[in-house]
mmCIF file as gemmi writes it, N, C-alpha and C atoms, coordinates in Angstrom:
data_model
loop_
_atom_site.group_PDB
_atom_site.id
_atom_site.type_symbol
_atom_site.label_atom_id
_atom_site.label_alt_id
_atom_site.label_comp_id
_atom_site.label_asym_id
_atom_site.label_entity_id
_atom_site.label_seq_id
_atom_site.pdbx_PDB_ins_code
_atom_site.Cartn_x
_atom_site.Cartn_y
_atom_site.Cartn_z
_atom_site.occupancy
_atom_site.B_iso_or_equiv
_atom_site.pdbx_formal_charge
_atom_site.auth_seq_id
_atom_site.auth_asym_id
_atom_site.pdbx_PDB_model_num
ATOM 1 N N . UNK Axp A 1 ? -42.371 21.516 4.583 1 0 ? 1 A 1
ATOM 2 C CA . UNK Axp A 1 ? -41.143 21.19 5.255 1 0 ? 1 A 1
ATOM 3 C C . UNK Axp A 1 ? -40.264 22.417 5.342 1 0 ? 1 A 1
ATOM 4 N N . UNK Axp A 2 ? -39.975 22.467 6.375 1 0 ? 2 A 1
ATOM 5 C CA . UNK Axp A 2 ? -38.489 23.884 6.887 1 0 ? 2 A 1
ATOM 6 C C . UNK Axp A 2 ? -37.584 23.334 6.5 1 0 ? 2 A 1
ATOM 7 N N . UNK Axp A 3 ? -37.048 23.952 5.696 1 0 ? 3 A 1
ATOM 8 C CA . UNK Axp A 3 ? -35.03 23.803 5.668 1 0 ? 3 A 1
ATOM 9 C C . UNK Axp A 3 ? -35.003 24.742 6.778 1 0 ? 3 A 1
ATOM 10 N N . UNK Axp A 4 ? -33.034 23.867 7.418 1 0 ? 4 A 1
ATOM 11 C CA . UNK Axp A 4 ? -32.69 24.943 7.988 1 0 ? 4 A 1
ATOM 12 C C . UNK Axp A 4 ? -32.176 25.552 7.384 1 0 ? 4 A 1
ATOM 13 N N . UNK Axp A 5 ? -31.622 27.038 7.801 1 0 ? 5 A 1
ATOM 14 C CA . UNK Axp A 5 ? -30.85 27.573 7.054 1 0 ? 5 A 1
ATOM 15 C C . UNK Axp A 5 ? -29.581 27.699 7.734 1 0 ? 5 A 1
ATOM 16 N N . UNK Axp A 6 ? -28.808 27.628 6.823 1 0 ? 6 A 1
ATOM 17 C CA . UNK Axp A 6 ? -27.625 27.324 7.078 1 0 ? 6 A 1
ATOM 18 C C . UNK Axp A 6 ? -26.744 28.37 8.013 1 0 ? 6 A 1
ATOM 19 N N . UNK Axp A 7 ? -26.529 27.954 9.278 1 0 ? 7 A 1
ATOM 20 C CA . UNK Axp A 7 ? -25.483 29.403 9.461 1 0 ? 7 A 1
ATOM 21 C C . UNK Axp A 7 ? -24.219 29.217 8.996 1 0 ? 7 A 1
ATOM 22 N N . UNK Axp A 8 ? -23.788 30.54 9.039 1 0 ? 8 A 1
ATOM 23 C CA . UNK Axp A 8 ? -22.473 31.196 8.112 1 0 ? 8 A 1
ATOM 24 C C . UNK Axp A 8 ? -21.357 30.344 9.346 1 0 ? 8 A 1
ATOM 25 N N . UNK Axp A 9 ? -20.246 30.208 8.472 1 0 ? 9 A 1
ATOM 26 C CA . UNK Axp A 9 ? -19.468 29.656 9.328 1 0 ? 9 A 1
ATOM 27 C C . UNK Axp A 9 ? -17.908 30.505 9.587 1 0 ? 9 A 1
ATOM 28 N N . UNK Axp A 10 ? -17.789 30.457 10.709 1 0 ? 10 A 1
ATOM 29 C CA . UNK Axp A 10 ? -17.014 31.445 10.372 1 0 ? 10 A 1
ATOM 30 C C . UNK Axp A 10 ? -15.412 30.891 10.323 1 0 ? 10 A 1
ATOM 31 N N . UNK Axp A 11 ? -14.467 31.568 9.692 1 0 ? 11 A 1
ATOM 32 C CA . UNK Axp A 11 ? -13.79 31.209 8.801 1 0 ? 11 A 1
ATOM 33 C C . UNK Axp A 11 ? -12.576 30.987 10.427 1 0 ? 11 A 1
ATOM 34 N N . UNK Axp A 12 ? -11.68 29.572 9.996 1 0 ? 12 A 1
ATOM 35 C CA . UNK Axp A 12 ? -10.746 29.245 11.007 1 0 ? 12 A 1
ATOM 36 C C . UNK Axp A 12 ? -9.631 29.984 11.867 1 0 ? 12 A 1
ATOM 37 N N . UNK Axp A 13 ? -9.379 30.312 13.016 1 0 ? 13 A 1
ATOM 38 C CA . UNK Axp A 13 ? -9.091 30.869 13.766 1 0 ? 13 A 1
ATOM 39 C C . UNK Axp A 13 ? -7.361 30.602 13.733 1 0 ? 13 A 1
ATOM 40 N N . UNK Axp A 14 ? -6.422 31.354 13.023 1 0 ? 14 A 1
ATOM 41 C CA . UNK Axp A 14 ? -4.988 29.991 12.671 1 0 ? 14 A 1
ATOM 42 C C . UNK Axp A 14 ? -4.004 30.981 13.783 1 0 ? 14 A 1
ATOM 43 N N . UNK Axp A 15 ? -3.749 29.599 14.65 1 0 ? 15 A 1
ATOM 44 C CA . UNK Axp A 15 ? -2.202 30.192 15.228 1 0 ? 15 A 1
ATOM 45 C C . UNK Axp A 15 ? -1.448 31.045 15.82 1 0 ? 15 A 1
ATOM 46 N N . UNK Axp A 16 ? -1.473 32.02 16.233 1 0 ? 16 A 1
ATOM 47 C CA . UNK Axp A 16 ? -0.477 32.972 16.05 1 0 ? 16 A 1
ATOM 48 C C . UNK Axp A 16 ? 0.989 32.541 16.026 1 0 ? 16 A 1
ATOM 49 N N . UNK Axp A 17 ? 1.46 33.3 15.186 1 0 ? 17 A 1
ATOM 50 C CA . UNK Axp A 17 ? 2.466 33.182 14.552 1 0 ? 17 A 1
ATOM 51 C C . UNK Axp A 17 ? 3.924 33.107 15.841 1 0 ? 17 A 1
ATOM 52 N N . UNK Axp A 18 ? 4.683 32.303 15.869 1 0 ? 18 A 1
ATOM 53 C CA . UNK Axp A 18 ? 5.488 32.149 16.951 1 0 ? 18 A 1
ATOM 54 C C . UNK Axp A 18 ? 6.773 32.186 16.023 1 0 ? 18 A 1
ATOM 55 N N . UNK Axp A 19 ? 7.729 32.98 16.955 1 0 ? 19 A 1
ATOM 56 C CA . UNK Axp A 19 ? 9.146 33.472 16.588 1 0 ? 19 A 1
ATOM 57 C C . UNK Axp A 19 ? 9.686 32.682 17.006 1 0 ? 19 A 1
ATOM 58 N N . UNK Axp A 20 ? 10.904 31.842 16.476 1 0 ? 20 A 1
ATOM 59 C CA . UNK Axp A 20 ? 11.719 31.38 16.383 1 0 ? 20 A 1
ATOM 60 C C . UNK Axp A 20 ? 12.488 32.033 17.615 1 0 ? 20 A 1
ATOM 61 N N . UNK Axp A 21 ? 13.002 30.64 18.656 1 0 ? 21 A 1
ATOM 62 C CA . UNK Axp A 21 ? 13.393 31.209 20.005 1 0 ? 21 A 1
ATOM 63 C C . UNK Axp A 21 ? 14.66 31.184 19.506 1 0 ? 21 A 1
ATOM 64 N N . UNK Axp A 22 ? 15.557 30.895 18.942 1 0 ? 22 A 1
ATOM 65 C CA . UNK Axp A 22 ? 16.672 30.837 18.651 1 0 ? 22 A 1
ATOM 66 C C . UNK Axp A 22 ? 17.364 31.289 17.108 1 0 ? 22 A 1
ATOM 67 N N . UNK Axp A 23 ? 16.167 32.398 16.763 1 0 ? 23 A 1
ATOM 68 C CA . UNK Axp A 23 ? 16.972 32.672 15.561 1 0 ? 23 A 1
ATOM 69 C C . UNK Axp A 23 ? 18.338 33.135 15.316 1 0 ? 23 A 1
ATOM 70 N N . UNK Axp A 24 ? 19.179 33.757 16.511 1 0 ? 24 A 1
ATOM 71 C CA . UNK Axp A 24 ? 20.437 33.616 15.921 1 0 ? 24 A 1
ATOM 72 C C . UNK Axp A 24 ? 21.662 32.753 15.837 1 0 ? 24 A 1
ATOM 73 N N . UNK Axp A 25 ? 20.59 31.625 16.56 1 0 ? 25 A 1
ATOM 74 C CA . UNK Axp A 25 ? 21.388 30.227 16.25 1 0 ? 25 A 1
ATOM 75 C C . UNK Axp A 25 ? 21.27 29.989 14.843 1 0 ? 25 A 1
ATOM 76 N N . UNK Axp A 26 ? 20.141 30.201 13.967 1 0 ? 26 A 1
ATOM 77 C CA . UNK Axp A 26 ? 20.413 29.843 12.669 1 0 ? 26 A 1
ATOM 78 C C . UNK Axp A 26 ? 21.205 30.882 12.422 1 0 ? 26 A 1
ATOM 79 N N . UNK Axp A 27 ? 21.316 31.745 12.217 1 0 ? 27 A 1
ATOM 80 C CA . UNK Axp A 27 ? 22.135 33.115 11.58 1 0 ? 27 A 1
ATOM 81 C C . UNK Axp A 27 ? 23.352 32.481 11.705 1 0 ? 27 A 1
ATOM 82 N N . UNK Axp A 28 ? 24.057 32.406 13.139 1 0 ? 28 A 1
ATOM 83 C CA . UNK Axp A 28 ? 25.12 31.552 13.231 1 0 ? 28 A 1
ATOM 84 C C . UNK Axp A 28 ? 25.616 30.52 12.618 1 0 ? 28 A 1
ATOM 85 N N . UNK Axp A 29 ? 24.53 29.861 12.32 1 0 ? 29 A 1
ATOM 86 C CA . UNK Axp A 29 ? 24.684 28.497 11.545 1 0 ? 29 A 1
ATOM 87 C C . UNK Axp A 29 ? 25.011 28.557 10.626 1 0 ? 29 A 1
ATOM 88 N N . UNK Axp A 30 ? 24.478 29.948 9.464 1 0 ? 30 A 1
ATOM 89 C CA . UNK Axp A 30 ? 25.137 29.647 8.564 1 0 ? 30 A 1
ATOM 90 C C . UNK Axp A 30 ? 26.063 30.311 8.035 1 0 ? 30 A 1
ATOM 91 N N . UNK Axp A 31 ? 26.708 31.283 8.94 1 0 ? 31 A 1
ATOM 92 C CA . UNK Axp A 31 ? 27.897 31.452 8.853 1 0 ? 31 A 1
ATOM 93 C C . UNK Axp A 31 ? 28.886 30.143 9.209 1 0 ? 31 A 1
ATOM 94 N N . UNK Axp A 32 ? 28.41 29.68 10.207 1 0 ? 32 A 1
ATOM 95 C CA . UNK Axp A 32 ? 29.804 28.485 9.907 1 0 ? 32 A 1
ATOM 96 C C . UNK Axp A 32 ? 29.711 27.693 8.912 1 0 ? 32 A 1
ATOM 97 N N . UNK Axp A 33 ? 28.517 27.198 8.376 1 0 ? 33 A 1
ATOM 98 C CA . UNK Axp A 33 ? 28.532 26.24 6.97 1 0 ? 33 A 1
ATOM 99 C C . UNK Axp A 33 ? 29.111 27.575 6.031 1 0 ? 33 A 1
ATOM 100 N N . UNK Axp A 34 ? 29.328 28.741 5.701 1 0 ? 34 A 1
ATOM 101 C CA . UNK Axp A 34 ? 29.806 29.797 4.809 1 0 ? 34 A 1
ATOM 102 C C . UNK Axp A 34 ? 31.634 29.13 5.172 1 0 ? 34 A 1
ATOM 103 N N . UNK Axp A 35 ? 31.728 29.464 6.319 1 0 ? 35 A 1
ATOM 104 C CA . UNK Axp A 35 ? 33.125 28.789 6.711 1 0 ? 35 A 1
ATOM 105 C C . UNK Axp A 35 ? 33.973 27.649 5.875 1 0 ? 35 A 1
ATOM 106 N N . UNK Axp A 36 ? 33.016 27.103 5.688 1 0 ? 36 A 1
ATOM 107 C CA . UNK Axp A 36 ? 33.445 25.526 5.632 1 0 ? 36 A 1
ATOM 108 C C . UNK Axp A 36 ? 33.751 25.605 3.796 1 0 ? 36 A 1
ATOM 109 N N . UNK Axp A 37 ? 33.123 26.412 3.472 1 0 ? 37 A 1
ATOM 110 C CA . UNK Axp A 37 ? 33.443 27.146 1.787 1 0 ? 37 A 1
ATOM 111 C C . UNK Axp A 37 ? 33.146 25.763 1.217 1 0 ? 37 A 1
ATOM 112 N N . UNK Axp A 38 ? 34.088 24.814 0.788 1 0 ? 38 A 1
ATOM 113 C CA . UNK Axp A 38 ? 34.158 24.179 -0.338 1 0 ? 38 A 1
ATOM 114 C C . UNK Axp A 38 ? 33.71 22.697 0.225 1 0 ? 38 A 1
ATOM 115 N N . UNK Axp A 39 ? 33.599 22.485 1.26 1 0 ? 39 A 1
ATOM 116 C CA . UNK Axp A 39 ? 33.128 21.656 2.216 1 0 ? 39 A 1
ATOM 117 C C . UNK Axp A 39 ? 31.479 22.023 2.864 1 0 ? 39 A 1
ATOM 118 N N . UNK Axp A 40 ? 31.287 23.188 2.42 1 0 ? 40 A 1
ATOM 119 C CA . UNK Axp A 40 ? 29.663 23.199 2.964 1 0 ? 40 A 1
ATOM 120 C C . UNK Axp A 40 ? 28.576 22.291 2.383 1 0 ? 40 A 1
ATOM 121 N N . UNK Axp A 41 ? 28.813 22.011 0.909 1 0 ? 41 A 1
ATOM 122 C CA . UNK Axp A 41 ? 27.811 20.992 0.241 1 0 ? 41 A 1
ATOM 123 C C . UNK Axp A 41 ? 27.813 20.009 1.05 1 0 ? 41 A 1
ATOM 124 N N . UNK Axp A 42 ? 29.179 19.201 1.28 1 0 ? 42 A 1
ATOM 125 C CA . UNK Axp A 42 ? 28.85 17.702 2.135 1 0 ? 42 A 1
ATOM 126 C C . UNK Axp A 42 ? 28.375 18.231 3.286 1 0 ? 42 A 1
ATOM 127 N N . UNK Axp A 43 ? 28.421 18.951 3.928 1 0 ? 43 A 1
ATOM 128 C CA . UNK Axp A 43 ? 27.94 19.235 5.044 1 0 ? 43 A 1
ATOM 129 C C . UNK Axp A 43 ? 26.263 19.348 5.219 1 0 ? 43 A 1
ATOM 130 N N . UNK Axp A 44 ? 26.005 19.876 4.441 1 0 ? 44 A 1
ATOM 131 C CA . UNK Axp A 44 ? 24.613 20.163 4.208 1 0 ? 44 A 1
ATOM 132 C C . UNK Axp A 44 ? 23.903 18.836 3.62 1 0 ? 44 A 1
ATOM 133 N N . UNK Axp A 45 ? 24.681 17.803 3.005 1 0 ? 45 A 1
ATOM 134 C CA . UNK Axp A 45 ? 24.338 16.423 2.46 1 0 ? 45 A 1
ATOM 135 C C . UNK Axp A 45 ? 24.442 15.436 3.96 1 0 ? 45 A 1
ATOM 136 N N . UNK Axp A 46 ? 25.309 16.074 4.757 1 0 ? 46 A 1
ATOM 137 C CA . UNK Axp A 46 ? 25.121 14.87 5.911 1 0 ? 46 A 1
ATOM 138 C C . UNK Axp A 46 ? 24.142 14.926 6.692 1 0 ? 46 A 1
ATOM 139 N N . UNK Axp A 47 ? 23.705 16.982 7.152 1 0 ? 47 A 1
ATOM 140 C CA . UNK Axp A 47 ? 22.683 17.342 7.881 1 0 ? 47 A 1
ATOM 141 C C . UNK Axp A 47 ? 21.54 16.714 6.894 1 0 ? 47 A 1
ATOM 142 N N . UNK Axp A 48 ? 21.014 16.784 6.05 1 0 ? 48 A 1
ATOM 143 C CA . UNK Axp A 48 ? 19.648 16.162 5.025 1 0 ? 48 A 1
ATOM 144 C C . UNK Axp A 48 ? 19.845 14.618 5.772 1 0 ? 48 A 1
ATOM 145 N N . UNK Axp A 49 ? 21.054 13.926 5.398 1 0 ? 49 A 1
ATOM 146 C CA . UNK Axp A 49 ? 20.947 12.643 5.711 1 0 ? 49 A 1
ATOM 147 C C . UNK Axp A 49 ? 20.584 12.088 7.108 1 0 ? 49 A 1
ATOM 148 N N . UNK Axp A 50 ? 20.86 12.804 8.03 1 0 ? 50 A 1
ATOM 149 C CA . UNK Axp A 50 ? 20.759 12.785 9.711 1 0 ? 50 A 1
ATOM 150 C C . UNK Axp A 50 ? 19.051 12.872 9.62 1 0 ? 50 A 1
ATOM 151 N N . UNK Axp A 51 ? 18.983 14.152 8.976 1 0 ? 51 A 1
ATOM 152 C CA . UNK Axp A 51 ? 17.363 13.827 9.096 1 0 ? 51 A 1
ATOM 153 C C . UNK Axp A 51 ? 16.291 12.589 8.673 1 0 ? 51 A 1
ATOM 154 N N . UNK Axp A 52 ? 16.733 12.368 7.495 1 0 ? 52 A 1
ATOM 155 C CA . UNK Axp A 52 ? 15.998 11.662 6.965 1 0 ? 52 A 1
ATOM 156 C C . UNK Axp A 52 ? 16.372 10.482 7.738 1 0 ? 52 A 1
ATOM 157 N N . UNK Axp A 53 ? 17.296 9.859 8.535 1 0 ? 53 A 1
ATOM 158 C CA . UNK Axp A 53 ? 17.6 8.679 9.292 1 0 ? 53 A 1
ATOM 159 C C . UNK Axp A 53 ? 17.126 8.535 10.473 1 0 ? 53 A 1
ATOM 160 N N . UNK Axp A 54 ? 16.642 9.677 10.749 1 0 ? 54 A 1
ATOM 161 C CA . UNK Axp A 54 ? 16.422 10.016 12.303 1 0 ? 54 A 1
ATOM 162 C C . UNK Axp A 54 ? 17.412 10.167 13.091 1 0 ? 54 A 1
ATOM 163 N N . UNK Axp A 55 ? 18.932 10.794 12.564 1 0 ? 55 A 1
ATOM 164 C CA . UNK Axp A 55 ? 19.587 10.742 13.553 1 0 ? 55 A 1
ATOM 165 C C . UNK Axp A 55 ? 20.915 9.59 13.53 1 0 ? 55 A 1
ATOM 166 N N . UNK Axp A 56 ? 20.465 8.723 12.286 1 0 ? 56 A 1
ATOM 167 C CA . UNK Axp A 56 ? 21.452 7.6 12.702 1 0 ? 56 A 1
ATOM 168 C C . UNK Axp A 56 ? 22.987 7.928 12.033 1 0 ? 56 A 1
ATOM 169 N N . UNK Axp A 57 ? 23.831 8.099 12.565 1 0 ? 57 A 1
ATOM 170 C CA . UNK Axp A 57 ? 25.212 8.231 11.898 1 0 ? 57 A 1
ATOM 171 C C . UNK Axp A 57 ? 25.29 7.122 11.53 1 0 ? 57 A 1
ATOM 172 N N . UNK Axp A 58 ? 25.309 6.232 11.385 1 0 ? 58 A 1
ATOM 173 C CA . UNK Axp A 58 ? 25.655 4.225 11.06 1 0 ? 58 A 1
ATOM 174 C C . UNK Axp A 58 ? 25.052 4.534 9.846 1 0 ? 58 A 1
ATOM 175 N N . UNK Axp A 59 ? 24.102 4.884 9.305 1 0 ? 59 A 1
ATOM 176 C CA . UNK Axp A 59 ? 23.529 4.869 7.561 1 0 ? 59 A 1
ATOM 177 C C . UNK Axp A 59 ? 23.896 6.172 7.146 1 0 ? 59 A 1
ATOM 178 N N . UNK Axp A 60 ? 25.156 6.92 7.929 1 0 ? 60 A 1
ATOM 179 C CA . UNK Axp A 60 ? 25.304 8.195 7.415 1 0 ? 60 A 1
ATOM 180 C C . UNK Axp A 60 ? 26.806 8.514 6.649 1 0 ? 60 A 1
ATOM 181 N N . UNK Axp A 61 ? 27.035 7.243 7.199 1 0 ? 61 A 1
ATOM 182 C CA . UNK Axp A 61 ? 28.778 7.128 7.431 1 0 ? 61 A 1
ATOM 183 C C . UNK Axp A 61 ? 29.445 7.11 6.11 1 0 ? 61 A 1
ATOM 184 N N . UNK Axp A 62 ? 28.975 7.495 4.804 1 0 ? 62 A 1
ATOM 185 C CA . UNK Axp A 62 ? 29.577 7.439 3.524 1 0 ? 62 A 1
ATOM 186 C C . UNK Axp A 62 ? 29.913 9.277 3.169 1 0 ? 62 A 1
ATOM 187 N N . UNK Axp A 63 ? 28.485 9.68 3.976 1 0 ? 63 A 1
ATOM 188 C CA . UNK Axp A 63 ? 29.014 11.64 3.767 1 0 ? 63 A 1
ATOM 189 C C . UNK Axp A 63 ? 29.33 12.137 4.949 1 0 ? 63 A 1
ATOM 190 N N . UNK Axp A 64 ? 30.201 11.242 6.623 1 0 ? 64 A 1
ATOM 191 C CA . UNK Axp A 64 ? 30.684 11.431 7.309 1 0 ? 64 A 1
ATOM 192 C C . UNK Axp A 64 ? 31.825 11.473 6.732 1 0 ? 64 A 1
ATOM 193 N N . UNK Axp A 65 ? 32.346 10.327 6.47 1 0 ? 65 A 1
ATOM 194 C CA . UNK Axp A 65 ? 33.743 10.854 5.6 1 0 ? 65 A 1
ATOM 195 C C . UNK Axp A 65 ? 34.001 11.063 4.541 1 0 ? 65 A 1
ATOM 196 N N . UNK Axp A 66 ? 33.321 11.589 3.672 1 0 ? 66 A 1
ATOM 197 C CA . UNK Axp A 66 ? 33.445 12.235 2.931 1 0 ? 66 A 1
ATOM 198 C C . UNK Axp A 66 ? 33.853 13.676 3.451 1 0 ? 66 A 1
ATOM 199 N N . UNK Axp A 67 ? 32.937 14.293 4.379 1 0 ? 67 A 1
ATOM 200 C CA . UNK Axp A 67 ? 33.493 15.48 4.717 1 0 ? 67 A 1
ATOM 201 C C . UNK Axp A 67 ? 34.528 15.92 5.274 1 0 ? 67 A 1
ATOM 202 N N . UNK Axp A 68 ? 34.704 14.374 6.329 1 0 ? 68 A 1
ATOM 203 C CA . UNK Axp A 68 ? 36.13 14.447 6.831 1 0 ? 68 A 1
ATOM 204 C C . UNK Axp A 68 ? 36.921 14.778 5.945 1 0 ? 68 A 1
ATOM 205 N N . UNK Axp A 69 ? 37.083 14.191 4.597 1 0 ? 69 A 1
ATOM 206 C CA . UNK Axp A 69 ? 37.967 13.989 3.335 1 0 ? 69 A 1
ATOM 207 C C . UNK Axp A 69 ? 38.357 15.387 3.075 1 0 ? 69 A 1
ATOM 208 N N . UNK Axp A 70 ? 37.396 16.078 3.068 1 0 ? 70 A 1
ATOM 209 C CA . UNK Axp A 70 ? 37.477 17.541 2.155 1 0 ? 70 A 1
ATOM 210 C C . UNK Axp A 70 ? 37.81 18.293 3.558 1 0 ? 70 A 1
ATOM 211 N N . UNK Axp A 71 ? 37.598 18.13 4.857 1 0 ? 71 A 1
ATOM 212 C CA . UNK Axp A 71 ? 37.999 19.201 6.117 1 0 ? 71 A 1
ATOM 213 C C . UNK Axp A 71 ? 39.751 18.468 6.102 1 0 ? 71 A 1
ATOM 214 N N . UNK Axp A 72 ? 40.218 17.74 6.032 1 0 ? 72 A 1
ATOM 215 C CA . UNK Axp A 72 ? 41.4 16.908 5.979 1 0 ? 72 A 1
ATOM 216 C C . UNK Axp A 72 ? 42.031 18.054 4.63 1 0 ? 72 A 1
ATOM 217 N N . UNK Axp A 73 ? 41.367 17.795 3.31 1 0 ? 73 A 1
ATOM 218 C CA . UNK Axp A 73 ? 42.157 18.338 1.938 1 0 ? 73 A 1
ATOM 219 C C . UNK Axp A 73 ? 42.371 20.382 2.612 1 0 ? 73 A 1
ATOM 220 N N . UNK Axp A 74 ? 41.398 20.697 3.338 1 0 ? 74 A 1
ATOM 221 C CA . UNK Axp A 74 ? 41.67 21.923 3.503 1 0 ? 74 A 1
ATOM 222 C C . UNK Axp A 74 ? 42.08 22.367 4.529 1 0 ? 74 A 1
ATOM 223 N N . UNK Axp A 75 ? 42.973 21.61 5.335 1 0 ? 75 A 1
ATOM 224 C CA . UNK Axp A 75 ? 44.045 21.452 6.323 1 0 ? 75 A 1
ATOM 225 C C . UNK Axp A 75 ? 45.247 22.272 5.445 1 0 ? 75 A 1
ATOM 226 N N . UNK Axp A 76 ? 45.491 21.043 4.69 1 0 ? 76 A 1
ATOM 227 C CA . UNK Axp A 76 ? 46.801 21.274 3.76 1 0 ? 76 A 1
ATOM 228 C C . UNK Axp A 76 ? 47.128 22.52 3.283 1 0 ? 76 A 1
């Protein structure tokens, strides 16, 4: 009986690597959450929450105002 022999396989072909069409929209970005100083945590707790909801402000609405709270305290 013949075995076959095995051919070599050759190793996966990945991607090329694609640049970010808008990287200085993030750059931007986070200078304004830097902005927001003492208010960037909720901010960054509402963006997590948007995601994880898909989007829904209605299940978001406890660190909507919350942030309002703290953009309101740093009015004053």
């Amino acid at each position: 009986m013949d075995k076959a022999t095995p051919t070599p396989e050759s190793p996966p072909v990945s991607p090329p690597q694609q640049v970010a069409l808008h990287q200085d929209d993030a750059a931007d970005d986070d200078e304004n959450v830097k902005q927001l100083k003492e208010c960037s945590t909720l901010y960054l707790s509402l963006q997590d929450c948007l995601i994880k909801s898909n989007r829904n402000w209605k299940s978001c609405q406890m660190e909507v105002q919350a942030l309002k709270a703290c953009n309101e305290r740093r009015k004053k």
